[in-house]
C-alpha positions in Angstrom: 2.2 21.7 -23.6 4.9 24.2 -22.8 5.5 23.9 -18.9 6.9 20.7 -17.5 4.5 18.7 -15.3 6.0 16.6 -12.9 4.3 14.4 -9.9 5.0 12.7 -7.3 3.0 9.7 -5.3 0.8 8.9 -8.0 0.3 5.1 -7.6 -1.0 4.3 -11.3 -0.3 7.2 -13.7 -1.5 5.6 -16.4 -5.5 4.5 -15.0 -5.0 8.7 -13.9 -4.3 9.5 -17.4 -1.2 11.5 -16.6 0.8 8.9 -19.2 0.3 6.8 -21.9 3.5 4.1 -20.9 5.9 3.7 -18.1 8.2 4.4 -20.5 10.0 7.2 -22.0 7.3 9.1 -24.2 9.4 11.5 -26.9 6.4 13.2 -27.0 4.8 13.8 -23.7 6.1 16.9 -21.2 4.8 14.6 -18.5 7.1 12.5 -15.8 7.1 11.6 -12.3 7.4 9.3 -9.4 4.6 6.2 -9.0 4.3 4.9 -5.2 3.0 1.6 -6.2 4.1 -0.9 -3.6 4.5 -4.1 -4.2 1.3 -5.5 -4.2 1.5 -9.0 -4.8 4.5 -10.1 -2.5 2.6 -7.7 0.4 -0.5 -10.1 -0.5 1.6 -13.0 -0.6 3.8 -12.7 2.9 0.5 -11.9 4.5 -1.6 -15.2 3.7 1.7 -16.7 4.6 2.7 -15.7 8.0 -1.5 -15.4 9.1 -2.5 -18.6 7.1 -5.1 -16.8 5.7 -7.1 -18.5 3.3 -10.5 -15.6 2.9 -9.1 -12.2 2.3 -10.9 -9.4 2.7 -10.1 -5.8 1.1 -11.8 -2.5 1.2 -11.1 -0.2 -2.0 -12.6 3.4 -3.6 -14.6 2.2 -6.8 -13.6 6.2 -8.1 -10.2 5.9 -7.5 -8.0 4.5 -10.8 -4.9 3.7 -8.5 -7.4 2.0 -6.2 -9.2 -0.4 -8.7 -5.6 -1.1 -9.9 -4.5 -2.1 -7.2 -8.1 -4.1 -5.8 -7.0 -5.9 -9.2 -3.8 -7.1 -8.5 -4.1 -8.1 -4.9 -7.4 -10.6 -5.8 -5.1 -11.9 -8.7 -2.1 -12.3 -5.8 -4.9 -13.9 -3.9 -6.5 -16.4 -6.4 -2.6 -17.8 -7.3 -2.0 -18.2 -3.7 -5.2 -20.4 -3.6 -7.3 -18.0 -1.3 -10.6 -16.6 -2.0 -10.8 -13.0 -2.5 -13.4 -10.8 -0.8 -14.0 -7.0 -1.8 -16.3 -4.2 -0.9 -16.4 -0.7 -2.8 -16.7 2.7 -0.7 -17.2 6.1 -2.4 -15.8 8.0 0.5 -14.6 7.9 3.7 -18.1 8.1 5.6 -18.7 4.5 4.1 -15.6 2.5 5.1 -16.4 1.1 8.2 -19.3 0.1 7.2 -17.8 -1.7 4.4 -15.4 -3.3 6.8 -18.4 -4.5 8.8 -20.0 -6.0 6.0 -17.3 -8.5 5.2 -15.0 -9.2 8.6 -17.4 -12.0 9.2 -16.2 -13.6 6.0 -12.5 -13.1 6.3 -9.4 -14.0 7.7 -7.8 -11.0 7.4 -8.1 -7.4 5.8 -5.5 -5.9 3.3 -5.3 -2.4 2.5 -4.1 -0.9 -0.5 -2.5 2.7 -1.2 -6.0 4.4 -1.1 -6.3 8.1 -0.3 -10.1 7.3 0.7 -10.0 4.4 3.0 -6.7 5.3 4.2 -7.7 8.5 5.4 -10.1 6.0 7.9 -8.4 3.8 8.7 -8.6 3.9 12.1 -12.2 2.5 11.5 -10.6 -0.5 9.6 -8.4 -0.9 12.3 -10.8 -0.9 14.9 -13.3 -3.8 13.2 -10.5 -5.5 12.2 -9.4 -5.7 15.8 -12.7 -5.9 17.6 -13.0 -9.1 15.4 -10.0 -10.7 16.2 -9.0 -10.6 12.6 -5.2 -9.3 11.4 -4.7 -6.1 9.7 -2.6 -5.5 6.7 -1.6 -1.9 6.1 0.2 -0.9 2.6 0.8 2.8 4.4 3.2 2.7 7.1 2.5 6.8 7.8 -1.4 6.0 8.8 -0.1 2.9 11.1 0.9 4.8 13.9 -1.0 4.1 16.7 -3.5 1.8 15.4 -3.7 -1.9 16.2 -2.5 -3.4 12.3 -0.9 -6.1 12.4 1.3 -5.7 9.1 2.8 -2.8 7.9 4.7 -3.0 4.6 5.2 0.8 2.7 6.9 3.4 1.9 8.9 6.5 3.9 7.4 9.5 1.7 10.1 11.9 2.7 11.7 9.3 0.0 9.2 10.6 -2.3 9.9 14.4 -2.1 13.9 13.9 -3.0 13.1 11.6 -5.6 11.0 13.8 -7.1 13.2 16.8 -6.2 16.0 15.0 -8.6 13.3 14.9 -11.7 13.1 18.2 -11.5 16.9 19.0 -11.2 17.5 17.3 -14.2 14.7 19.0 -15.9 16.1 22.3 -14.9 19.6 21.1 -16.5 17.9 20.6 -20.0 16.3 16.7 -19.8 13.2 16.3 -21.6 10.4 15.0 -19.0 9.6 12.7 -21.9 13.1 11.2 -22.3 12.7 10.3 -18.8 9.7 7.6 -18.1 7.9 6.9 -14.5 10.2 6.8 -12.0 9.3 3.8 -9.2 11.5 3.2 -6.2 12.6 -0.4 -6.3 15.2 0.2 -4.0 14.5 -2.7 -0.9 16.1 0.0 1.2 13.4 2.6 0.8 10.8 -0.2 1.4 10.2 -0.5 5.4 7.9 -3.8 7.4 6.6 -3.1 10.6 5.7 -5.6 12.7 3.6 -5.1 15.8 4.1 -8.0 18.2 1.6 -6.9 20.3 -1.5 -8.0 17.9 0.2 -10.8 16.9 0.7 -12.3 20.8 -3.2 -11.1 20.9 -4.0 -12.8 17.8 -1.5 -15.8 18.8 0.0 -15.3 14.9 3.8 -16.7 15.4 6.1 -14.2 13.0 8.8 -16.6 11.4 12.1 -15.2 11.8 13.0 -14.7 8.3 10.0 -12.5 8.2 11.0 -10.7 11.7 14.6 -10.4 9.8 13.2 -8.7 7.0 11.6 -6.2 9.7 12.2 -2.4 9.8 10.1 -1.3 12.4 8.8 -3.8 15.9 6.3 -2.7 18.1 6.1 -4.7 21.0 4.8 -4.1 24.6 3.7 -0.4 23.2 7.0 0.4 22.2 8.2 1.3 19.0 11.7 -0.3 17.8 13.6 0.5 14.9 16.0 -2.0 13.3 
């Protein structure tokens, strides 16, 4: 009630119970910095370039941000006319085995900003890619060297001065509830990654607009920046 609380990478303060609104609370000694991507156009681009029409997702059932999120990408899903396929983990020990249970009945796996499955995905990857299927990754920092197809996420270091400048301005006399949840819209701060290689393997063709819109190309093993 007296110390200003500030956080940073939260992806849905309010399901965590840090705020009550997005916006400016007079009230609250709370702000902070949300890394919700954006979950419906990741959802969106991905049916679009694989021609998905089952999508698969594996989420944590005790994670808020995690159920948020499961939430919006079935209801990106449904509008795009595809069918939406999910299966709950508690921790990490049970995500590929959730994976397992419905690769068979997908066209392609998306994966949300989850601490839990994120922290395995390399097991994701590696069902995904054993069955052929393309791999969507919301987390650019856990796609290095594994086979996803789709990488569209944030560069944290991002994170750290954003939140950096809530606390300068706290430290000049702002109020942390004048201030709201910060989110970075900024397109800039936003990076794709393609990796060519699955695609070729997968025979996916990337439209150019979409290759245009790419940050980061992995092809023949070799990582490009753009």
């Amino acid at each position: 009630t007296t110390t200003p609380v500030v956080f940073s990478a939260v992806t849905e303060p309010i399901s965590a119970g840090l705020v009550a609104s997005y916006n400016p609370e007079p009230n609250s000694n709370i702000t902070g910095v949300s890394d919700l991507t954006p979950v419906a156009d990741q959802v969106a681009l991905f049916l679009r370039v694989t021609g998905a029409r089952k999508l698969g997702m594996v989420y944590t059932s005790s994670e808020a941000n995690s159920i948020v999120q499961m939430e919006m990408a079935r209801d990106a899903a449904e509008k795009a006319g595809a069918e939406f396929i999910a299966a709950a983990v508690a921790n990490s020990a049970e995500v590929r085995m959730a994976t397992q249970s419905i690769i068979d009945r997908v066209d392609g796996i998306y994966i949300a900003i989850d601490n839990t499955v994120v922290s395995a995905i390399t097991s994701v990857a590696d069902v995904a890619a054993k069955a052929g299927k393309p791999l969507f990754n919301a987390d650019t920092t856990s796609s290095e060297g594994i086979p996803f197809f789709m990488s569209w996420g944030f560069e944290y270091y991002n994170f750290g001065t954003a939140t950096g400048k809530l606390v300068e301005r706290i430290i000049k006399g702002e109020k942390p509830g004048e201030m709201g949840t910060t989110f970075l819209n900024d397109p800039e701060l936003v990076e794709l990654w393609i990796n060519l290689d699955v695609a070729h393997a997968l025979k996916i063709e990337i439209p150019s607009d979409v290759m245009a819109m790419a940050s980061v190309v992995i092809e023949n093993g070799v990582k490009e920046f753009r």
